[in-house]
C-alpha positions as CSV (number, residue, x, y, z in Angstrom):
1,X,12.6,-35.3,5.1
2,X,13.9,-32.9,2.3
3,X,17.3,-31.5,2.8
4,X,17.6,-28.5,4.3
5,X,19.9,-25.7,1.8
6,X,21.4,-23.1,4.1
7,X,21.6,-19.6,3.1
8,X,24.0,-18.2,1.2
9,X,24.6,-15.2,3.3
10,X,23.3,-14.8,6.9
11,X,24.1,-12.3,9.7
12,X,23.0,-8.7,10.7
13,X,23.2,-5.1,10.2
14,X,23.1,-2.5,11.7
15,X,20.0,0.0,11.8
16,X,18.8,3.1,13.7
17,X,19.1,3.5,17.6
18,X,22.3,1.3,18.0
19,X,19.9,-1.8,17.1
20,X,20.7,-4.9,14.5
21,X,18.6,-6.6,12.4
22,X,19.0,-10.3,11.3
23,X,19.0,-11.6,7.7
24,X,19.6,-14.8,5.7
25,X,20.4,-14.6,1.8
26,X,19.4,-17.6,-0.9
27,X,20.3,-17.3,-4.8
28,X,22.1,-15.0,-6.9
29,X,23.9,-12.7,-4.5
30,X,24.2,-10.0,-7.4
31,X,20.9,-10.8,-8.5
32,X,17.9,-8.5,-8.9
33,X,16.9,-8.5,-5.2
34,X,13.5,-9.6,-3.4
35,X,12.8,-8.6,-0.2
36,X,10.9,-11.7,2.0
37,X,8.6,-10.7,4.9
38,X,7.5,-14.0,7.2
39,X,4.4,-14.4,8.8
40,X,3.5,-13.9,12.3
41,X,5.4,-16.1,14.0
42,X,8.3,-17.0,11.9
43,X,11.6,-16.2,10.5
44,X,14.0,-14.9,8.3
45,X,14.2,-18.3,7.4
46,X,10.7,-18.7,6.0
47,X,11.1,-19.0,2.3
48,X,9.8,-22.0,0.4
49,X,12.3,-24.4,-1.2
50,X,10.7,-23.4,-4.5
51,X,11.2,-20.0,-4.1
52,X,14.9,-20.3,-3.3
53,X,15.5,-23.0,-6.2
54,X,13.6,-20.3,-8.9
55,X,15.9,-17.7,-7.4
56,X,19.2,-19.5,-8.0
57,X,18.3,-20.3,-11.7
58,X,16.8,-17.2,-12.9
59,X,19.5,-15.1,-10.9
60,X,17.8,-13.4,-8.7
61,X,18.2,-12.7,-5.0
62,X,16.0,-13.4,-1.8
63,X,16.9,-11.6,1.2
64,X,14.8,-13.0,4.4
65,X,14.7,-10.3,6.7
66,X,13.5,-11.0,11.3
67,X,11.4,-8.6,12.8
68,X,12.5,-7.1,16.0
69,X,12.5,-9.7,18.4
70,X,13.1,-12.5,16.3
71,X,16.2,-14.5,15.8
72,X,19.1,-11.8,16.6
73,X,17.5,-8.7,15.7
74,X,17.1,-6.3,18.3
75,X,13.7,-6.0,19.8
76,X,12.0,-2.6,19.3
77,X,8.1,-1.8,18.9
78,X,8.3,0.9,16.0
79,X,5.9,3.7,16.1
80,X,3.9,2.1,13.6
81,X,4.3,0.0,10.4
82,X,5.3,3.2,8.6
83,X,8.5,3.7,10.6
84,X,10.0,0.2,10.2
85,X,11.3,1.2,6.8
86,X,13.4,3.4,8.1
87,X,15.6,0.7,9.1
88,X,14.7,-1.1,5.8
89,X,16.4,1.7,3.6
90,X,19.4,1.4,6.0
91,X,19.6,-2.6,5.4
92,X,19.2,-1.8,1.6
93,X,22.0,0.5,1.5
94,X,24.5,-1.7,3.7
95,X,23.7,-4.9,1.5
96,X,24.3,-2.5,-1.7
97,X,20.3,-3.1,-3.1
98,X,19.4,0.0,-5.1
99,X,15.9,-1.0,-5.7
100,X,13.5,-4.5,-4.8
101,X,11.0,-6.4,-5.3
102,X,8.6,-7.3,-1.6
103,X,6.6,-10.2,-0.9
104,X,4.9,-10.6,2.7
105,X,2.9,-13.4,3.8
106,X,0.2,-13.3,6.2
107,X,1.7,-10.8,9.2
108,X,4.4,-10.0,6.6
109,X,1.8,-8.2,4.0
110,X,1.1,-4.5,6.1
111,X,5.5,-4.6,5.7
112,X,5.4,-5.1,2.3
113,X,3.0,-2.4,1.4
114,X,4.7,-0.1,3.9
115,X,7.9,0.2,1.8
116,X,5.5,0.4,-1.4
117,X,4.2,3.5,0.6
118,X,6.9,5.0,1.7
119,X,9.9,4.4,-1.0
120,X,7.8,3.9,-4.5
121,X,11.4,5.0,-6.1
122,X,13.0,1.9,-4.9
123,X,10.4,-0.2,-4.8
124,X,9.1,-2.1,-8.1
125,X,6.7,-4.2,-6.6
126,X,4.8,-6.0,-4.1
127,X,3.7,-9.5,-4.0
128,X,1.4,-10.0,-1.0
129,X,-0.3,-13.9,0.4
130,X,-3.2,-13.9,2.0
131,X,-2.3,-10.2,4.2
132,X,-3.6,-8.6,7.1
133,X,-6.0,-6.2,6.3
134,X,-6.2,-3.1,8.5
135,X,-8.0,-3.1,11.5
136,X,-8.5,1.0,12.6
137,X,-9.3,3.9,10.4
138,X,-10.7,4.5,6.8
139,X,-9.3,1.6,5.4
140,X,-10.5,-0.8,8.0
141,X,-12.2,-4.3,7.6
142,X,-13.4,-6.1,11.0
143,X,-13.7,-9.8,11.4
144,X,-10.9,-12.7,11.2
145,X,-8.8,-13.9,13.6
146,X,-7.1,-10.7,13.8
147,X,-10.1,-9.3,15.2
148,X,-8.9,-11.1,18.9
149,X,-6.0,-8.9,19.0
150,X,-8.3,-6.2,18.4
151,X,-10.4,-6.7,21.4
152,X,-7.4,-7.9,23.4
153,X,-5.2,-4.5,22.3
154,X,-5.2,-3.4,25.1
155,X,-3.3,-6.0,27.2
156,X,-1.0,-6.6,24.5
157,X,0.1,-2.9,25.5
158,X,0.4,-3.4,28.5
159,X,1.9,-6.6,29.0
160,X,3.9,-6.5,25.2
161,X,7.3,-7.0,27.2
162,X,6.4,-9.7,29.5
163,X,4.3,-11.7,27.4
164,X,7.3,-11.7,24.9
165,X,9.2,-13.1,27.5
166,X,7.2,-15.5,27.8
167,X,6.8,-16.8,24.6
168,X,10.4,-17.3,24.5
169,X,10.6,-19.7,27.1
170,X,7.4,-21.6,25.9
171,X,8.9,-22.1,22.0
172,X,12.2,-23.2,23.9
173,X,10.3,-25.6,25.6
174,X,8.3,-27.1,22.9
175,X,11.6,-26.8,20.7
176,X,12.6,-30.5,20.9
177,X,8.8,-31.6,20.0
178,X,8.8,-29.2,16.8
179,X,7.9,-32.2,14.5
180,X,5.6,-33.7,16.5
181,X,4.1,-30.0,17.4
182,X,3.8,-29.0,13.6
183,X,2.3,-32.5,12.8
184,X,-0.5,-31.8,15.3
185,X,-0.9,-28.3,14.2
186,X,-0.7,-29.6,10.7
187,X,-3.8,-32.1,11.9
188,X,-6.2,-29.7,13.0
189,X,-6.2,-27.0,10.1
190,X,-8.3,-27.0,6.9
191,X,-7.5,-29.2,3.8
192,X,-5.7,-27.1,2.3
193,X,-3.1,-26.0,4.6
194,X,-3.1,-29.7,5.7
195,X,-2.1,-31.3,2.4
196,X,0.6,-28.2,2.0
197,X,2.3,-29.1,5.9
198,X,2.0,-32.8,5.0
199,X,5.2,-32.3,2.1
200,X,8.7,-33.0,3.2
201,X,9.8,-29.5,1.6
202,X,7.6,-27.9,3.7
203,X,8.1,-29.5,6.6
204,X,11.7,-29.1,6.7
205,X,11.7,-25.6,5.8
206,X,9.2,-24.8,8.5
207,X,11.0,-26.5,11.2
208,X,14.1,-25.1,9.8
209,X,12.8,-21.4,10.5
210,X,11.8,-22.3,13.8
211,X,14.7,-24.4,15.1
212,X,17.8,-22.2,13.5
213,X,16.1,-19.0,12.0
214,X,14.0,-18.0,15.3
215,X,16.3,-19.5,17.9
216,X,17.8,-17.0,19.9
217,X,14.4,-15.0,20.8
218,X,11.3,-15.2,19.1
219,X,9.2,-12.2,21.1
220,X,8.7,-10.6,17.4
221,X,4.6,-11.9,17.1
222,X,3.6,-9.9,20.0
223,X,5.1,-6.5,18.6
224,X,3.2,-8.0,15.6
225,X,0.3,-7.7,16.6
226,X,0.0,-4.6,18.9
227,X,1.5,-3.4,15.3
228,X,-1.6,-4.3,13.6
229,X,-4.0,-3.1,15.8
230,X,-2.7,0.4,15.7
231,X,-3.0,2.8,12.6
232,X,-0.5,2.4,10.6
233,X,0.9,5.4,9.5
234,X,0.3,5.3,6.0
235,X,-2.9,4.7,3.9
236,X,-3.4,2.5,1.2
237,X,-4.4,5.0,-1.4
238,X,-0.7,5.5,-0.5
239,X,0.9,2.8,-2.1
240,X,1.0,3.7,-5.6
241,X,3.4,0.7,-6.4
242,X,2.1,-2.2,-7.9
243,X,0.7,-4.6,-5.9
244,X,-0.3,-8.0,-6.7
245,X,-2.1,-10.3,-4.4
246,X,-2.4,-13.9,-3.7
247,X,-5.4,-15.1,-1.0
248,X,-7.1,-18.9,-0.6
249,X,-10.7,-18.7,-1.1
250,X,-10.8,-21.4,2.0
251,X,-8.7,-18.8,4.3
252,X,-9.9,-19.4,7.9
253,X,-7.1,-16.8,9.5
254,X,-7.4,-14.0,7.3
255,X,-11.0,-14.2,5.3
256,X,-10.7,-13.7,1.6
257,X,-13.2,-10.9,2.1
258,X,-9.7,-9.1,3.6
259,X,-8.0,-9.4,1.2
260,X,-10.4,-8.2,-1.8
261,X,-11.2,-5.2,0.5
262,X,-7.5,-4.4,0.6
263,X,-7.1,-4.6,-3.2
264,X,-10.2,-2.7,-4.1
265,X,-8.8,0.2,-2.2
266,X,-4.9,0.0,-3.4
267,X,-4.4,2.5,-6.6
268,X,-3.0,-0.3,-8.4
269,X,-3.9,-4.2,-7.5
270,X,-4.9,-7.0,-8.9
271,X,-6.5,-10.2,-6.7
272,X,-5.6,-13.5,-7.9
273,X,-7.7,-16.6,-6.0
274,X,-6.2,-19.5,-5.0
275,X,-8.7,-21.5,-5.4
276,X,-9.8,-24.4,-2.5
277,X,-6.6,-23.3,-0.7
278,X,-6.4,-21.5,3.0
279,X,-4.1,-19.6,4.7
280,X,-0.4,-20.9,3.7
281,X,-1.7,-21.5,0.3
282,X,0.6,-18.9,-1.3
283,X,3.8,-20.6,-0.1
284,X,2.6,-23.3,-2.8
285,X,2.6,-21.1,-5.7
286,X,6.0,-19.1,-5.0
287,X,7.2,-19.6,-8.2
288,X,4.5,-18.4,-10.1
289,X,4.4,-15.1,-7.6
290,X,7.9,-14.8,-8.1
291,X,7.7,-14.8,-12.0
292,X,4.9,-12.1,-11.6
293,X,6.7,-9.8,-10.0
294,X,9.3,-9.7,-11.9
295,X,7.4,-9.0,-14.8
296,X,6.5,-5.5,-13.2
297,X,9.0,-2.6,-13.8
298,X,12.0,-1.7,-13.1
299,X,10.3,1.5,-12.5
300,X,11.8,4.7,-13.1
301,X,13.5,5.5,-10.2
302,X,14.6,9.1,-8.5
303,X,18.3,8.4,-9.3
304,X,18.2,7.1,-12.9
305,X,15.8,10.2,-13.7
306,X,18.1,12.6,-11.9
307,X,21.2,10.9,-13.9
């Protein structure tokens, strides 16, 4: 199995309400900054091998951030997506980054284009792979696994606390058959998400996330979802940042249809296919989405303009 490269930097920071949020640094630690959203589950720790190898010789600084819930971040259900960048800008501003570049896969994608909503003068661009579209109001698109949480939104309400709970105790349970588990996942799912799990690199980086990154709690995937299923405060005529976006035309957990409908409502998108991939397919191709988005901006921002 590949070795595993620790990060860089790791710990927490402080946010609103007296609550923390955990992070893990790989690359440059000057560099021009990305911000990495993981997927629902995972971890701070979630960022391909590829990724963090691109980033240390180009210069340029990943910055994994948990969820509330995972890891050591405190757990908190925000209002809606909208609100979570409040504690965004205060991590931004404690780790001395002026302005980023996001990238959210899967569960991490309605982040990403939350802080292209909210703080356009920080924000340069968004990279998002194979994203959760919107599931209530005018921007909504039914279907897709999602659509269970949907119908089940009501006891994940309800029951958001205790079901966390316990999660955590299953994932600590099933923690010392992680290889064997992600093997049998890894069996059972489409071709390509299968070929991608079957590399040592991802592998190790996967079980990595899982067995250091997620390890203290890992309640984050339920506030996930009851997240999704709500509106979420912003729309995406909204984000007027550039967004670019990565989905497998062979998707069986978010339908490519998703992700199309998302960009043909975004002010400024463009759709690239990944073509016979499925859902993790974008963790394949970091590099190239890495080298795309740096190609966009720096944007003028509110403090250069006003200097």
């Amino acid at each position: 199995m590949s070795k595993v490269q620790r990060p860089s930097l790791e710990g927490t920071v402080a946010v609103r309400g007296g609550r923390r949020l955990s992070f893990a640094e790989y690359g440059a630690p000057r560099g021009p900054a990305i911000v990495w959203m993981h997927g629902t589950p995972g971890a701070r720790r979630q960022i391909p091998f590829e990724a963090r190898l691109y980033a240390a010789e180009h210069g340029l600084r990943i910055i994994g951030i948990d969820r509330p819930g995972i890891g050591s971040s405190t757990p908190h259900l925000y209002r809606d997506l909208l609100d979570w960048t409040g504690d965004l800008e205060v991590l931004l501003d404690a780790l001395a980054v002026d302005t980023c570049r996001l990238i959210g896969l899967s569960g991490g994608g309605p982040y990403v284009l939350a802080a292209g909503a909210a703080m356009p003068e920080r924000v340069h661009g968004v990279g998002v792979l194979g994203g959760v579209a919107p599931t209530v109001g005018e921007d909504s698109i039914e279907g897709g696994a999602i659509q269970l949480a949907v119908l089940l939104s009501p006891v994940l309400r309800l029951a958001r606390i205790p079901l966390g709970f316990v999660l955590n105790r299953a994932i600590r349970l099933v923690k010392p058959l992680a290889g064997p588990g992600l093997d049998l996942y890894a069996a059972v799912q489409p071709l390509g998400d299968k070929n991608l799990l079957s590399r040592p690199e991802f592998k190790a980086m996967f079980l990595d996330d899982l067995l250091n990154g997620s390890r203290f709690q890992t309640s984050a995937p339920i506030s996930d979802l009851v997240l999704f299923t709500r509106d979420w405060g912003f729309r995406l005529a909204d984000v007027t940042v550039p967004v670019r976006w990565w989905h497998g035309d062979e998707d069986h957990i978010v339908p490519f249809a998703h992700g199309r409908h998302v960009v043909d409502r975004l002010p400024d998108a463009t759709l690239s296919t990944i073509d016979g991939e499925s859902h993790l397919g974008g963790l394949g191709i970091a590099q190239d989405v890495i080298s795309t988005l740096m190609e966009l901006g720096p944007r003028r921002t509110t403090r250069s303009a006003s200097s």
